[in-house]
N, C-alpha and C positions, 0 to 999 in steps of 0.2 A: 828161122825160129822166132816165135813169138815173145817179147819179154813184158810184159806187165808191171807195171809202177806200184814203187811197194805202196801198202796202205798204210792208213794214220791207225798204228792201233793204239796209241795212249794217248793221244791228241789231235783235238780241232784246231785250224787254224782259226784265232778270231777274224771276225767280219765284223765292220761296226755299220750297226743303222742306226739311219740320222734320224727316224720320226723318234726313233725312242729316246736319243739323247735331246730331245727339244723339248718333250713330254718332261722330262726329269728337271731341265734349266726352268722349266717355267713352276711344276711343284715349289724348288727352291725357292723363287722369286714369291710366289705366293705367300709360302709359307713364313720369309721377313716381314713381306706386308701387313699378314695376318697378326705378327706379332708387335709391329710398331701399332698398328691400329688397337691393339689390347693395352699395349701401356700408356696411350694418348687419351682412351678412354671413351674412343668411338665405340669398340667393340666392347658387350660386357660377359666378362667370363659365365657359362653353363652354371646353372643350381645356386643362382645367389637369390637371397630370398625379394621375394614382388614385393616393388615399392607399393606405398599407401596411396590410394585414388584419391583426388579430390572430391571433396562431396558436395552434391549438385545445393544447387538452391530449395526446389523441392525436398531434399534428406531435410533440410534443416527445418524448414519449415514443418514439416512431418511432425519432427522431434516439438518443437512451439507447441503445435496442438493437443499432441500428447501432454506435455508439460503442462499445459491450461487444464484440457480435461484432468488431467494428475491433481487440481489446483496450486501444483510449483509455480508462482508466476514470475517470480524474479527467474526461475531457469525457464521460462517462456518466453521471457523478456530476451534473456542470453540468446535463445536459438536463433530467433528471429532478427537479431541482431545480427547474425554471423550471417541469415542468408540473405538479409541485405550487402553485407559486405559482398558476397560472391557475388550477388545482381542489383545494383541500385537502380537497375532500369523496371522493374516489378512491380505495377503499384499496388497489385494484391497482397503483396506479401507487406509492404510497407501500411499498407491500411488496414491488414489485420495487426502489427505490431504497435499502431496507435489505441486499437481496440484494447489489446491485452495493457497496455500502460495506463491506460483510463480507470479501467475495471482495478488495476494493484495498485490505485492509487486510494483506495478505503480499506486498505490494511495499514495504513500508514498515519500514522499518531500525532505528528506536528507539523503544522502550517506549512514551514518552509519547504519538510521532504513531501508534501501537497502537492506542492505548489511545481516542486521543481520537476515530480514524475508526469504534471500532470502538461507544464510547456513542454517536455519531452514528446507527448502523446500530440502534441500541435501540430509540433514541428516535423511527426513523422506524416503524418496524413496530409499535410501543407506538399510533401514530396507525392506523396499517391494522388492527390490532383493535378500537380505539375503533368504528371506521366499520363495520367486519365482523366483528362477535364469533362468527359462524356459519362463517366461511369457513374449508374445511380446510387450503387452500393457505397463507391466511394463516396459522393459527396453526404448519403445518410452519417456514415464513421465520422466524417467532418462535423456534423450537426450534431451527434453524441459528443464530443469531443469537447465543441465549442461549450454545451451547454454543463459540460462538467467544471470545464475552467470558471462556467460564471459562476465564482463564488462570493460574494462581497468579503469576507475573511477573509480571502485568500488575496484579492485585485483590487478592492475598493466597490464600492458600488457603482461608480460612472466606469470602469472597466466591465463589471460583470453584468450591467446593462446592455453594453457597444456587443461585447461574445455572444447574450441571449437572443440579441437582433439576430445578430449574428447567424447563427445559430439554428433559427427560424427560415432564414432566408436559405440557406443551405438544405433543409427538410425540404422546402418547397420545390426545391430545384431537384433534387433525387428525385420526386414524385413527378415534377414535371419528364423527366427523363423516363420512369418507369411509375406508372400509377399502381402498377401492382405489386412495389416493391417491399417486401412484410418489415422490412427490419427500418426503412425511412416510413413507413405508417408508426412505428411502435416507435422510434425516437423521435418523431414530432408531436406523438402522443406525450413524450415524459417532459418534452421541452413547453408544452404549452401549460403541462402540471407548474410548473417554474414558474408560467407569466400568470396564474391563478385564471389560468381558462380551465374549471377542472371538466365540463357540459362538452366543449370540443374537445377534449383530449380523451375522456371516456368513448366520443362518437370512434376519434382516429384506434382505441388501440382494438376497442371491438371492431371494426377492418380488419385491424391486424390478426386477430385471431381468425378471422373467417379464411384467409390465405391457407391453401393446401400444409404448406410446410412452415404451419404456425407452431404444431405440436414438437418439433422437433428443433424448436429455436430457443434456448434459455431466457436471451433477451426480450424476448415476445413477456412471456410468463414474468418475467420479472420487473416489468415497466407497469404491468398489468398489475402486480402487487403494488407497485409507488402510488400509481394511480385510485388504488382502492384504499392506501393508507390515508391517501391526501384526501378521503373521502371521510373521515373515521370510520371504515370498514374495516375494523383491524381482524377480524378471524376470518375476512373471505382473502384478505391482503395475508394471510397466513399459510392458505389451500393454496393460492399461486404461489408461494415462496417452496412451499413442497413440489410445487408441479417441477419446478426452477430446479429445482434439486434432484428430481426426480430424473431428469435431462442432464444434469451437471452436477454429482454427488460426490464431487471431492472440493467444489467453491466454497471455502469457507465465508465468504462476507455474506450469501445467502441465508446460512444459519445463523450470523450476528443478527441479519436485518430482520427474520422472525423469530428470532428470540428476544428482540427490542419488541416486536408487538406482542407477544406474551406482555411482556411485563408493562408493557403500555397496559393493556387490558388489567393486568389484574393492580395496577396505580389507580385506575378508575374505578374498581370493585367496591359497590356498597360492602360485601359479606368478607368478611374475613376467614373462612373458609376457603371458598371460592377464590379469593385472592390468592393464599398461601397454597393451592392448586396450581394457578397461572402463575405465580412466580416457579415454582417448581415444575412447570413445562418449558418455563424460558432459559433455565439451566441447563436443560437435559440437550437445548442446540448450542449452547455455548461450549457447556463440555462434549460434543461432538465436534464441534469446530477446533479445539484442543487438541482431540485425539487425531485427527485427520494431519493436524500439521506435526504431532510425534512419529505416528504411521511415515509420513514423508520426509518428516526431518528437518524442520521449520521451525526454528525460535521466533513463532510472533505472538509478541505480548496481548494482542488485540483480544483474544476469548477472555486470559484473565482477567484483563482490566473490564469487559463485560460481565463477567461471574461477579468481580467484585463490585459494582454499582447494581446488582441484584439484590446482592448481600447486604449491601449499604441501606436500602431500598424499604426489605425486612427487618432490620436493626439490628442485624447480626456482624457491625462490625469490627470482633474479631477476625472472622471470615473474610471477610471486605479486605482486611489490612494485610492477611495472608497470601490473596490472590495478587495484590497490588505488588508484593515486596516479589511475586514468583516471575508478574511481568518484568520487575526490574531487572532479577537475573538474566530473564532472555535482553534487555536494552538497558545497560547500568548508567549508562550518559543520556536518556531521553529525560527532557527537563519537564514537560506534559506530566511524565508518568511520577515524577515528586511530586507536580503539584496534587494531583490525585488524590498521593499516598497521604498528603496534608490535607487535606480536605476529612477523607476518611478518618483522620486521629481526629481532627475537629469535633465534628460529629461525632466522635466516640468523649468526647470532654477531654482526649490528651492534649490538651493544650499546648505544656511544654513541650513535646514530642513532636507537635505540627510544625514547630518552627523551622527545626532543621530542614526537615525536609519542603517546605513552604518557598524558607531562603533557598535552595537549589533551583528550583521553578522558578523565583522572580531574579534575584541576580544572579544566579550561578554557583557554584561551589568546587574547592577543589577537591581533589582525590580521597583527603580524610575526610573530609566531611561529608562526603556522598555516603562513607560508612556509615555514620553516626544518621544520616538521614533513614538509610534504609532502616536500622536496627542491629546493623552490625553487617560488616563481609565475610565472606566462607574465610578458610584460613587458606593463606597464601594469595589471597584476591588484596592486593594496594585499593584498589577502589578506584574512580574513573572520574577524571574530572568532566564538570559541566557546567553547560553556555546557557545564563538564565535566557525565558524567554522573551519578547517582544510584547508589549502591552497593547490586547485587542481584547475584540468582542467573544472570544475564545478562553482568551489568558485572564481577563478582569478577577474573576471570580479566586483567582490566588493572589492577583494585588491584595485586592480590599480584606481578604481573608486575613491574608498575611498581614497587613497594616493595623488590623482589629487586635490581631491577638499581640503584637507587638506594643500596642499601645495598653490592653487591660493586663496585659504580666507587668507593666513597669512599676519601681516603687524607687523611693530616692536614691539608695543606696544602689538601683540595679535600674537606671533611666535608660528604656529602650526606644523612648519617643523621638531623637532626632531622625532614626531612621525610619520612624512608624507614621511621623508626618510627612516625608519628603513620597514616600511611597502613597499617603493617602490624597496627598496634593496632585502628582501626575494621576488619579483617577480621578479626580475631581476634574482638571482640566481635558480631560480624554473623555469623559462622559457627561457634560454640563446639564442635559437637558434628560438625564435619567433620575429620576424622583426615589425611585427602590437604591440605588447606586448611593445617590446625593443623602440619603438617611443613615445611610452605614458609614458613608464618610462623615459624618457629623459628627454621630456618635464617639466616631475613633477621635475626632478633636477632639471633643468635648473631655474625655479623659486624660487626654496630655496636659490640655489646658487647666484644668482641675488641680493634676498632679504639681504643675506648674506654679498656680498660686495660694495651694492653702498650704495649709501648717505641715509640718511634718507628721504630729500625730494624726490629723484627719487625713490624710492623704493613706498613714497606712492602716487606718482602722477597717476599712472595708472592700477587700479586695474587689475589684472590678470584675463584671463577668464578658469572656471573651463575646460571648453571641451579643452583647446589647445593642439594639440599631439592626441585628441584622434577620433576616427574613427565615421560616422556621426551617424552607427547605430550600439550603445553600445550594444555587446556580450551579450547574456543573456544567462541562467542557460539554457542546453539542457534536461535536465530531466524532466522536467514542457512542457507538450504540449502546 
């Protein structure tokens, strides 16, 4: 008989397979590794948000040009800044951020901040040579550069001589490098307007305009303007300041520099009609230059203080004194813009009122007295103190002013002469051999000296008037268009 082996009917016997239990040790193994490498920080956990990219040289750069064309040029300064930082090996980038520091250095109101955007602007294009000794673009930005620094105001005259050579010799060398290069024809055009070649530099910037991509170069059009100013061609120096604008219509120093020739033109207008037309076109770029930096968001004092020597100009100044006191709000510490505002009271006969603000300009003042200079501060405004300025070819004209009027308000009971001499003495010794200078300083002894030895009663029988000695149309600051 056959017997049969019973079956499994409720169970398998297990069998173990080895691939599968190797399969499972190695997920496990994995699976630790996986998890020390997440908390070590090799590994980063799924759906955390992307980091921020670096942004390349070019972004920033971008952003620069944008910010120029915008006319923000302090936040063009910024961009270009940072893409140097990514690449100091660049020298286009570093030669265009000399460019942009050149050009924002005529929004800027006193000597020193001049002077110090304008070595900034040196020392970057000094780097885009390092890197591109061959490049003719760069060494043209060099020969702008140079011939901006040469200021006598700003360097002396044996410095802004050495820069103009300078200067020159750099134009030459772009040209030898590229003879067709538009923008080293159009700045050795503006640099030989400087050495009063005006016959060659008319020849170089008409070159420059015959260049294909003359039309589309601000700088072209606007050297073209200097050069037609330095001609007394003030209304064809007016079409190129438009054309300039026309290419570049957010640069406000463009519409200061043809709103200066308006009112050049209409200072020289036989017809008083005629004038009070051309002052009232050289307003209308001024207050467009105003509105351009409200549009952008730019406190620069630079339009009004041109609105108000417009105003000043036409004898309207209360005007004058209103635009002054609105620069001050955007820059309550700039010492330039008191003397200004002192000037303006001059000229208006506030005599008393000059001074304050005079004394801020020459020795400085502090925080309350900056109020009482302006006409008063908003409320909750302390006021700002300020660092009189340095005595130059710039600054004289609020010495001697100041020295004038300090000396005809004095009387015995209220002698303002110690300090009205000591002030008219350092311009006497700072301008010996100026004959207009040397009469107003005179004049102002003469009244101390007066005050000095006559009697009491003569001394205050006849008030002194502040102008005596002095010229009918008081100097003002040539730096402010």
């Amino acid at each position: 008989m056959n017997v049969y082996p019973r079956r499994e009917l409720f169970h398998k016997k297990p069998r173990q397979n080895i691939y599968r239990l190797f399969l499972m040790v190695v997920a496990i193994l994995g699976g630790i590794w996986l998890i020390r490498q997440v908390d070590q920080g090799e590994i980063k956990p799924l759906f955390l948000p992307t980091p921020t990219s670096t942004r390349s040289t070019d972004s920033y750069a971008l952003e620069g040009d944008a910010q120029f064309i915008a006319g923000n040029l302090d936040d063009a300064i910024t961009a270009y800044r940072e893409a140097v930082r990514v690449d100091s090996t660049n020298p286009q980038v570093w030669a265009k951020l000399a460019r942009i520091q050149a050009y924002s250095s005529a929004l800027l109101t006193t000597d020193p901040d001049r002077l110090a955007r304008l070595t900034d602007a040196l020392g970057s294009i000094d780097e885009a040579v390092k890197l591109a000794p061959d490049d003719s673009t760069v060494h043209a930005i060099r020969a702008f550069v140079l011939d901006w620094n040469a200021n006598p105001s700003l360097v002396g005259d044996k410095q802004a001589q050495a820069y103009l050579t300078e200067a020159e010799q750099e134009a030459v060398r772009a040209l030898q490098l590229n003879n067709q290069n538009t923008l080293a024809l159009a700045f050795y055009a503006e640099i030989l307007v400087d050495q009063q070649k005006w016959t060659q530099a008319e020849q170089y910037i008409l070159q420059a305009l015959e260049r294909e991509d003359a039309d589309s170069l601000m700088d072209v059009h606007r050297v073209y303007a200097y050069v037609l100013e330095s001609l007394g061609l003030y209304n064809q120096a007016i079409q190129e300041y438009d054309t300039a604008i026309a290419i570049s219509p957010n640069l406000t120093f463009l519409y200061l520099r043809a709103g200066a020739n308006y009112r050049r033109l209409a200072f020289g207008s036989l017809n008083e009609e005629s004038a009070r037309v051309l002052y009232e076109k050289s307003l209308v770029y001024f207050e467009k230059a105003a509105i351009i930096n409200e549009q952008l968001g730019v406190r620069d004092p630079i339009p009004y203080l041109s609105i108000s020597k417009t105003y000043s100009q036409t004898g309207d100044y209360f005007a004058a004194a209103l635009n002054v006191q609105k620069a001050l709000d955007y820059d309550p510490g700039n010492a330039d813009t008191y003397g200004q505002l002192g000037i303006v009271f001059f000229k208006s006969r506030n005599y008393e009122g000059s001074i304050p603000a005079l004394k801020c300009a020459v020795r400085g003042c502090a925080a309350e007295e900056s109020c009482e200079a302006r006409g008063g501060c908003n409320e909750g405004d302390p006021g700002t103190a300020v660092t009189g300025l340095a005595l130059s070819p710039n600054t004289v004209v609020y010495y001697y002013t100041y020295g004038s009027v300090l000396a005809a308000l004095s009387r015995p009971k209220d002698n303002k002469c110690g300090e009205a001499m000591l002030i008219l003495d350092e311009v006497a010794a700072a301008f010996p051999g100026d004959s207009d200078i040397a009469g107003i300083v005179d004049a102002g002894r003469a009244i101390c000296v007066s005050l000095g030895t006559s009697s009491g009663s003569a001394a205050t029988s006849s008030p002194s008037t502040p102008e005596a000695g002095m010229t009918d149309a008081t100097p003002t600051p040539t730096a402010i268009p």
